[in-house]
Backbone as a ProteinNet text record, in pm:
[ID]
protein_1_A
[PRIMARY]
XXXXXXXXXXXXXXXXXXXXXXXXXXXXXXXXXXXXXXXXXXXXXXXXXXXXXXXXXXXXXXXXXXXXXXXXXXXXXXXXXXXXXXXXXXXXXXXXXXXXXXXXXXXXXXXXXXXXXXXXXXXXXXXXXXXXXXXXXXXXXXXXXXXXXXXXXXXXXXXXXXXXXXXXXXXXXXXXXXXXXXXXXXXXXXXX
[TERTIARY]
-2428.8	-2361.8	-2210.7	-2126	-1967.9	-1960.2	-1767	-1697	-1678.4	-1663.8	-1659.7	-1823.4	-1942.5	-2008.3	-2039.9	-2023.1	-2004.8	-1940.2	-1802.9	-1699.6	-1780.3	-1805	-1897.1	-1998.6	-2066.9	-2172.1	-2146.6	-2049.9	-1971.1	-1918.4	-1854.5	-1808.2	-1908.3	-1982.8	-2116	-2212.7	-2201.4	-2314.1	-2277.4	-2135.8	-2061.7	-1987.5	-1986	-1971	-1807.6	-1724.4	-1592.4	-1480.4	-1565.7	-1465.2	-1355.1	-1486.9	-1403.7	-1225.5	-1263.5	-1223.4	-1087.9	-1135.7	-1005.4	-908.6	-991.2	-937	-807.5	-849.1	-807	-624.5	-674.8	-549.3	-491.4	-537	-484.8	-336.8	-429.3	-324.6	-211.7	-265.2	-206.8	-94.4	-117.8	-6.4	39.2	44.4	103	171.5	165.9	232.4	357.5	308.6	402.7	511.6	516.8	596.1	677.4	625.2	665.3	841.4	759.6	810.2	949.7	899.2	1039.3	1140.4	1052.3	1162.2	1278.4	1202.9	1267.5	1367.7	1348	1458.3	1525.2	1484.9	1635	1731.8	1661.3	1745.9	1814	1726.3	1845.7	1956.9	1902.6	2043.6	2142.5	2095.1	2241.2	2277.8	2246.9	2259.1	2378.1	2345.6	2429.3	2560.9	2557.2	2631.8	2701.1	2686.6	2745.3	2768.7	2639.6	2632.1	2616.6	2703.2	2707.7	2652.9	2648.6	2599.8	2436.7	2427.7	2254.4	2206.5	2296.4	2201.3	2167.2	2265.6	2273.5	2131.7	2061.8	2026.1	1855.9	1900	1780.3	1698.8	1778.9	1773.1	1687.6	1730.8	1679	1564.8	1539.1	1405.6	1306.4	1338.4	1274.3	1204.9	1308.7	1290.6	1189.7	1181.3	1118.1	1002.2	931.7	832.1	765.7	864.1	775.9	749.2	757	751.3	627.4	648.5	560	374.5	385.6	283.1	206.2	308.1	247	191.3	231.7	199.6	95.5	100.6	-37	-172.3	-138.1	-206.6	-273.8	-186	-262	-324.8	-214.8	-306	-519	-494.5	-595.6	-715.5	-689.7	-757.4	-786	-696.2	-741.4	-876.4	-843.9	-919.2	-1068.5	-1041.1	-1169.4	-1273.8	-1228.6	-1258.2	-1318.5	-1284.3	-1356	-1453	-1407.1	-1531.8	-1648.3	-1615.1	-1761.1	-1807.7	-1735.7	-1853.5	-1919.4	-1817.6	-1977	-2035.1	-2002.3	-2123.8	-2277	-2206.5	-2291.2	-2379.2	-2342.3	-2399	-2491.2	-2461.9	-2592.4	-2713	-2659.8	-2762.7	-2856.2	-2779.9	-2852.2	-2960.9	-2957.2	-3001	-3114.4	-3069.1	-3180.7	-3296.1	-3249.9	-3365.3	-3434	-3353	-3460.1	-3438.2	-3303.4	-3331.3	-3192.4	-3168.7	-3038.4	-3025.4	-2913.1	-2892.6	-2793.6	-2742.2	-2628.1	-2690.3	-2604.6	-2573	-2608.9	-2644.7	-2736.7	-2594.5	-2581.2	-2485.3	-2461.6	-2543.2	-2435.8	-2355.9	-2371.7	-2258.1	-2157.5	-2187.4	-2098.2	-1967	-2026	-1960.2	-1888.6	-1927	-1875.4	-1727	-1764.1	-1671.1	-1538.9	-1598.2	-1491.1	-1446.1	-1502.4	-1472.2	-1330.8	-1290.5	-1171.7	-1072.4	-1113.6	-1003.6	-937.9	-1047	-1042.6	-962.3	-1046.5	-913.7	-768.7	-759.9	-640.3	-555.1	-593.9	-556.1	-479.5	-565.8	-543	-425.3	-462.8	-377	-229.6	-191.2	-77.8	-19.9	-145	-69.4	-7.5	-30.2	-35.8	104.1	189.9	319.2	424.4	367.9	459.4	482	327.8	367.8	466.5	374.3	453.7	591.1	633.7	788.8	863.2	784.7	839.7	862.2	798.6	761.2	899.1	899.8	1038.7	1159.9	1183	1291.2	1296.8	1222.1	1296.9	1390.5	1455.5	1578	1666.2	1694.8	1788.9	1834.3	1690.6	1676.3	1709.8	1673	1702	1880.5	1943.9	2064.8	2178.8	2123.2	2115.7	2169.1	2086.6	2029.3	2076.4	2177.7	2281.6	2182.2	2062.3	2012.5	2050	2177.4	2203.7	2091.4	2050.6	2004.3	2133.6	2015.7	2182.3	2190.1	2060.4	2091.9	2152.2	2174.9	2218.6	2112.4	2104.3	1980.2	1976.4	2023	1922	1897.3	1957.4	1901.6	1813.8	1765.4	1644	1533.1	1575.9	1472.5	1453.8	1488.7	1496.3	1371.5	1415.8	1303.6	1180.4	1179.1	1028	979	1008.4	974.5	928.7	1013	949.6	810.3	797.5	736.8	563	616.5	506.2	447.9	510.9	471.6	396.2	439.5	378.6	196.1	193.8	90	2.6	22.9	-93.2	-127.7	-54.3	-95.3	-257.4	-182.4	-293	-434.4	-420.3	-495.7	-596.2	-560.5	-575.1	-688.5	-605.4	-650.3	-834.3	-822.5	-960.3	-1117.8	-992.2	-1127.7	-1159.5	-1038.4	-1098.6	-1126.7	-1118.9	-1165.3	-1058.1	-960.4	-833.5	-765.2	-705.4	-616.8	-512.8	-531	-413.4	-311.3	-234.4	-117.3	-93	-205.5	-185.7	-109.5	-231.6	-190.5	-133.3	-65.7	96	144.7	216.4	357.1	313.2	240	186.8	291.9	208.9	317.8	451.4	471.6	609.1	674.8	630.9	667.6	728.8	654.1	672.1	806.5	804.7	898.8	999	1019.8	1135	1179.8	1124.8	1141.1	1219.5	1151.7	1209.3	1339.4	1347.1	1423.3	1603.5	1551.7	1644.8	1678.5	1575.3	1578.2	1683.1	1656.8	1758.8	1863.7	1935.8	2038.5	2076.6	2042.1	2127.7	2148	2046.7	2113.7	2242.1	2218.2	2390.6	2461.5
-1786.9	-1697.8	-1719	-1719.3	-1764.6	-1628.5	-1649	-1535	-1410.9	-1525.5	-1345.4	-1309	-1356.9	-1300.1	-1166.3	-1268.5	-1170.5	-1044.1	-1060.8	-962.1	-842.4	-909.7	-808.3	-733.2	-796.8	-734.6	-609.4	-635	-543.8	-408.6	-427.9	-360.2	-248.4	-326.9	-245.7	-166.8	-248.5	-158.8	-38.1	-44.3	73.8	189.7	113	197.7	244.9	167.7	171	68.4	59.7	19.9	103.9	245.6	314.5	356.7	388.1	367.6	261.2	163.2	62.7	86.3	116.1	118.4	265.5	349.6	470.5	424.9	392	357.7	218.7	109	68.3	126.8	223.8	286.8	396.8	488.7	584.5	507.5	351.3	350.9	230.1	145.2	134.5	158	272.2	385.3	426.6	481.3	526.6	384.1	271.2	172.4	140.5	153.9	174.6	259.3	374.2	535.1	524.6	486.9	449.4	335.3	239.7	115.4	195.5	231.7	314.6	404	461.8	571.9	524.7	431.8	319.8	244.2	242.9	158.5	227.9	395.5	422.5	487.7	501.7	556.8	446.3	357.4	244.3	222.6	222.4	252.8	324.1	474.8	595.1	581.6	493.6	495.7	377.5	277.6	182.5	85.5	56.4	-33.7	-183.1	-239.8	-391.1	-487.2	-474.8	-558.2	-585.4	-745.8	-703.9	-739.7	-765.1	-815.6	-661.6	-552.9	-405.7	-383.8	-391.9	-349.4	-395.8	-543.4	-608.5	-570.7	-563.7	-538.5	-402.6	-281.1	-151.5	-167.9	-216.5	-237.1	-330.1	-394.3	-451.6	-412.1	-314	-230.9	-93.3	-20.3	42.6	-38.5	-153.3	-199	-269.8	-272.5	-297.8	-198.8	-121.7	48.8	103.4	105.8	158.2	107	-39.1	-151.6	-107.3	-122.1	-69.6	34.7	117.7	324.5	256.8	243.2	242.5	158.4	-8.1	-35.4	90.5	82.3	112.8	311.8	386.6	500.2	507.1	379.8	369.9	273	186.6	156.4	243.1	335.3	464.8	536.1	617.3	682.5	644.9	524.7	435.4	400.3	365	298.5	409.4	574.2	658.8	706.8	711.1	757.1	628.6	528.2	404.8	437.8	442.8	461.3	564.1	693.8	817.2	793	755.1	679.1	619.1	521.4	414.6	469.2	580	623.9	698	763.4	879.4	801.4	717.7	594.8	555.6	487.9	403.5	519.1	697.1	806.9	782.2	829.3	796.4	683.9	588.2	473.2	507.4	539	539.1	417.5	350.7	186.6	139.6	69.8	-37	-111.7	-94.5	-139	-247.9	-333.7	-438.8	-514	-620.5	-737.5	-732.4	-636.1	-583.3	-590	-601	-588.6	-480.1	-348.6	-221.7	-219.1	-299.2	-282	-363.9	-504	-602.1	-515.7	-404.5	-349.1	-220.9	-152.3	-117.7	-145.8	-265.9	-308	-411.4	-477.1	-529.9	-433	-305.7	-280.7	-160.2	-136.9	-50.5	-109.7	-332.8	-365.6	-452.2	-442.6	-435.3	-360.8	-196.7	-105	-84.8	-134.2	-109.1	-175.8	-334.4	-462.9	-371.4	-312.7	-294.5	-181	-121.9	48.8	-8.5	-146.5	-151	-266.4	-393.7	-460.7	-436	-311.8	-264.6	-182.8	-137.1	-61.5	-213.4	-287.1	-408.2	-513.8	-528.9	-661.2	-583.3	-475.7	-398.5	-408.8	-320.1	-318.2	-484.4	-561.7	-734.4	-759.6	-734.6	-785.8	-739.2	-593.8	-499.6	-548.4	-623.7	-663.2	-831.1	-854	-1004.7	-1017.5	-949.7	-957.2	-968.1	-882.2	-920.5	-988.9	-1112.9	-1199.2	-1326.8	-1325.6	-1421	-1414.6	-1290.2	-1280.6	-1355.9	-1261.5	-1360	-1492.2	-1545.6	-1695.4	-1774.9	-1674.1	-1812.6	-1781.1	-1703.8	-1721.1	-1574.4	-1533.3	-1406.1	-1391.5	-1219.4	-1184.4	-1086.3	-1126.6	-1071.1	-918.4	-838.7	-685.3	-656.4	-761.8	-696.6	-703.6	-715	-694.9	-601.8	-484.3	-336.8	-288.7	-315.2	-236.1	-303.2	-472.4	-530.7	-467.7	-439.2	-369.5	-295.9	-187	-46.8	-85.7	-134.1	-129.1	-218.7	-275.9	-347.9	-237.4	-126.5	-64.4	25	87.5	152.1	114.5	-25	-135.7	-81.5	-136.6	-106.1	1.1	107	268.2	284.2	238	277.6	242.5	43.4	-53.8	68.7	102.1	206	264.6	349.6	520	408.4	295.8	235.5	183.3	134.2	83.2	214.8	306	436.6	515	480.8	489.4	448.2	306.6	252.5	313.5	370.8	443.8	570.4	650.8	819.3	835.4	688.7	702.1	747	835.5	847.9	743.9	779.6	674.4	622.3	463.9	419	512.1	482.6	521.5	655.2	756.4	875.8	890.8	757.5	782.6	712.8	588.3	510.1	619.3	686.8	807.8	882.6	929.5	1031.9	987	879.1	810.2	779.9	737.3	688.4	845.4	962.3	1074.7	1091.3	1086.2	1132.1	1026.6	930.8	813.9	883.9	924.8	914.5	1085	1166.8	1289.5	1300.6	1157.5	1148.1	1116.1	995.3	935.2	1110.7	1173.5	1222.2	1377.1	1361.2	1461.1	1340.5	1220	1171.1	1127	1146.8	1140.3	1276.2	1413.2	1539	1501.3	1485.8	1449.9	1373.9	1262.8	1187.2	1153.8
591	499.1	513.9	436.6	356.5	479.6	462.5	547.7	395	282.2	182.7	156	208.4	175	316.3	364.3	501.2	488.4	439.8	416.4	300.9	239.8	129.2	191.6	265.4	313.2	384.5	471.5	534.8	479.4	359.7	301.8	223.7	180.3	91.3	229.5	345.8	388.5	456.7	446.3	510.7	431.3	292.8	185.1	165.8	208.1	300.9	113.5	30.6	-41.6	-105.2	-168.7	-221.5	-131.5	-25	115.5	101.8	84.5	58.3	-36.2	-173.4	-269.7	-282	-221	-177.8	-82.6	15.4	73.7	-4.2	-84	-151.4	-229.9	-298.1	-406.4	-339.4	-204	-177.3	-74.8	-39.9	84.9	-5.5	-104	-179.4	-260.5	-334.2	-358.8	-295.8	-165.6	-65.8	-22.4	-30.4	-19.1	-141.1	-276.8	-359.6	-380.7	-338.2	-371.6	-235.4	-147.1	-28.2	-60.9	-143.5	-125.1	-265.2	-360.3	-488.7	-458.7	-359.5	-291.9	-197.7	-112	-38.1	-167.2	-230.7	-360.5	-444.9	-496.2	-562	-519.1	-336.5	-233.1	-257.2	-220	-246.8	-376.1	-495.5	-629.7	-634.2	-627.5	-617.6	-533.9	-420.7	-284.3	-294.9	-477.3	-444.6	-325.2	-280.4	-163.9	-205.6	-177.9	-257.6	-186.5	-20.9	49	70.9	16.4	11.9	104.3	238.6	361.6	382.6	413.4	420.2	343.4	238.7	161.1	183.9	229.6	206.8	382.7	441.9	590.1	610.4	518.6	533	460.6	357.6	297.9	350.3	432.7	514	637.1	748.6	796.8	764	647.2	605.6	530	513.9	463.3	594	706.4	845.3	880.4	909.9	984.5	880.1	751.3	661.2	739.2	671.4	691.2	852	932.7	1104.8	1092.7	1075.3	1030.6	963.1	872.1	770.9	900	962.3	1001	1090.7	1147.6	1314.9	1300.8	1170.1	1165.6	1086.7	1031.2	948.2	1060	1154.6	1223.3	1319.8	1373.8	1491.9	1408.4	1303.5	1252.3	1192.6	1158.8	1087.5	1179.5	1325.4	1419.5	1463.1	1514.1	1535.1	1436.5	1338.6	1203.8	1205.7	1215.2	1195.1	1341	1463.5	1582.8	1587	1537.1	1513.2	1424.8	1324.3	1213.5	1283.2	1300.6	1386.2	1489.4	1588.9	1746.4	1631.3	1528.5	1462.8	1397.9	1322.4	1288.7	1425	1523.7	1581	1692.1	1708.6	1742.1	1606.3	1527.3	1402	1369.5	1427.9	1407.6	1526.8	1686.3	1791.5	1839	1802.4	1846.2	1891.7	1996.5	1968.8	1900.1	1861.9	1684.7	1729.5	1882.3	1915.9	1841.8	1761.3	1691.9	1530.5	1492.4	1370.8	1292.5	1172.5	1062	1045.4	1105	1140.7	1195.6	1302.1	1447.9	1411.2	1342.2	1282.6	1216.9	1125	1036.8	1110.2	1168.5	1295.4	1358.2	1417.9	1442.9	1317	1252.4	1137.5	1045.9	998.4	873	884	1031.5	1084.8	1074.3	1077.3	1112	919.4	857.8	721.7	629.8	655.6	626	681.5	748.1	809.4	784.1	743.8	720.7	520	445.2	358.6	368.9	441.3	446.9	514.7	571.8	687.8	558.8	486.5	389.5	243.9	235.8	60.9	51	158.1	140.3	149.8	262.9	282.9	178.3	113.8	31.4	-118.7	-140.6	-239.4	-213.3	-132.5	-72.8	-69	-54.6	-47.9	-182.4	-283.4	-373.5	-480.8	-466.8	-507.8	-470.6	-368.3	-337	-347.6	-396	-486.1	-509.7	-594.9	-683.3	-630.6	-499.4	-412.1	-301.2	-279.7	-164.6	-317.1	-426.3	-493.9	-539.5	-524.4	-589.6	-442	-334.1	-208.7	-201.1	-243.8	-231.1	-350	-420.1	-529.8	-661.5	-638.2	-794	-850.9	-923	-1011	-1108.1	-1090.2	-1179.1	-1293.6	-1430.1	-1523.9	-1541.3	-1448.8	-1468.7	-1362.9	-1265.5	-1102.9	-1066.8	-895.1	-800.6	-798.1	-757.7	-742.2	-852.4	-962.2	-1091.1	-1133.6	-1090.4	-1144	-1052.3	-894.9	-843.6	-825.3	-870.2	-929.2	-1051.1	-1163.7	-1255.4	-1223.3	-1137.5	-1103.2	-1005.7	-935.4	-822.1	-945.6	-1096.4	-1176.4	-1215.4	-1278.1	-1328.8	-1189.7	-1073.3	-1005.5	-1005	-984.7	-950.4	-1091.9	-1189.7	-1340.2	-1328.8	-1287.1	-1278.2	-1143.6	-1050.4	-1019.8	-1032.7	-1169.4	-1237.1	-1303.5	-1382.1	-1470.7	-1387.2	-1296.4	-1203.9	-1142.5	-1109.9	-1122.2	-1197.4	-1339.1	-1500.2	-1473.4	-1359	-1375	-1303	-1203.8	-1138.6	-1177.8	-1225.9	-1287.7	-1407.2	-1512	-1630.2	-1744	-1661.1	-1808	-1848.5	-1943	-2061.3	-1964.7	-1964.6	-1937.2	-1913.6	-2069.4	-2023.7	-1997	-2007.9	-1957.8	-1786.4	-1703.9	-1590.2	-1555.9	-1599.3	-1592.1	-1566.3	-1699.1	-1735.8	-1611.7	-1550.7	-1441.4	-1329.3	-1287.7	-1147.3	-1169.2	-1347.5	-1370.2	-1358.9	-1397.6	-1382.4	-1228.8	-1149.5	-1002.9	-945.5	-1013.1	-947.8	-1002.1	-1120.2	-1177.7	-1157.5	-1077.5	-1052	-930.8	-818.7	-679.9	-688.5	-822.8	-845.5	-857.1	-937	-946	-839.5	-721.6	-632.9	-506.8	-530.3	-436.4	-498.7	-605.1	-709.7	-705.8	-680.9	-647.2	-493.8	-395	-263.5	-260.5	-285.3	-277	-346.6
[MASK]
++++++++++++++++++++++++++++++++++++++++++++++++++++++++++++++++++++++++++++++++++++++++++++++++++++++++++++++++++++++++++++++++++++++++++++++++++++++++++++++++++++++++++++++++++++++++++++++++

């Protein structure tokens, strides 16, 4: 059996996607929603320097990513072994090497993998603009105001993504998240 069938297997027999998909959106989100508010602090604060800039968003998309890993593997890791100890009470049997235990043990380090990579790559991804402006390639809106609107751009793409699992209208639940961004947006615009 393949490593993604493996991986699947895993996933389904533990029932741990919805699970993924969950911290997908909520700690993606949350990387989102931080890198958006380091950015429009320096926005507001006229901070021109993008090592300054690129340095703190970096900083906060490592710190995020760790937090996410390691709280989502503590917790997962205790929820699948009492899982697992009630099952394997229930059959009456040792259940070592069985694709329960497999799952058991991989599927803590799965979620976690998702819950520690989904604020970071997000947060990486937002700050393009200013590792490319960096690097001799100008963008023509400016770097933080191009990543300012891709951090919009993102936060919008998970209301929709969103949209897929609870069944409402698109763009109902785009404008939702674009709502909340653009609310933070102006609760850290009275701060500074």
């Amino acid at each position: 059996m393949g490593f993604l069938s493996q991986f699947r297997q895993l996933i389904n027999i533990s029932r741990s996607h919805t699970i993924a998909r969950r911290y997908l959106v909520v700690n993606g989100f949350d990387g989102a929603l931080t890198t958006l508010g380091l950015l429009i602090g320096f926005y507001f604060n006229n901070v021109t320097d993008l090592k300054v800039s690129i340095t703190a968003c970096l900083g906060a998309a490592i710190a995020l990513g760790m937090s996410g890993f390691s709280s989502a593997y503590v917790s997962e890791a205790a929820e699948r072994r009492q899982e697992y100890e009630k099952l394997q009470d229930a059959m009456v049997t040792d259940m070592s090497g069985s694709t329960h235990e497999k799952a058991r043990r991989w599927v803590p380090l799965i979620i976690a993998a998702v819950n520690g990579l989904s604020p970071m790559l997000i947060s990486l991804i937002i700050i393009v603009p200013l590792w490319l402006t960096q690097n001799g390639y100008p963008i023509p809106l400016g770097a933080i105001e191009t990543a300012i609107g891709l951090a919009f751009g993102i936060i919008f793409l998970l209301g929709v993504f969103l949209s897929n699992v609870s069944g409402r209208f698109w763009l109902i639940s785009g404008l939702q998240t674009l709502a909340i961004a653009l609310l933070t947006s102006f609760f850290i615009y009275l701060v500074v």
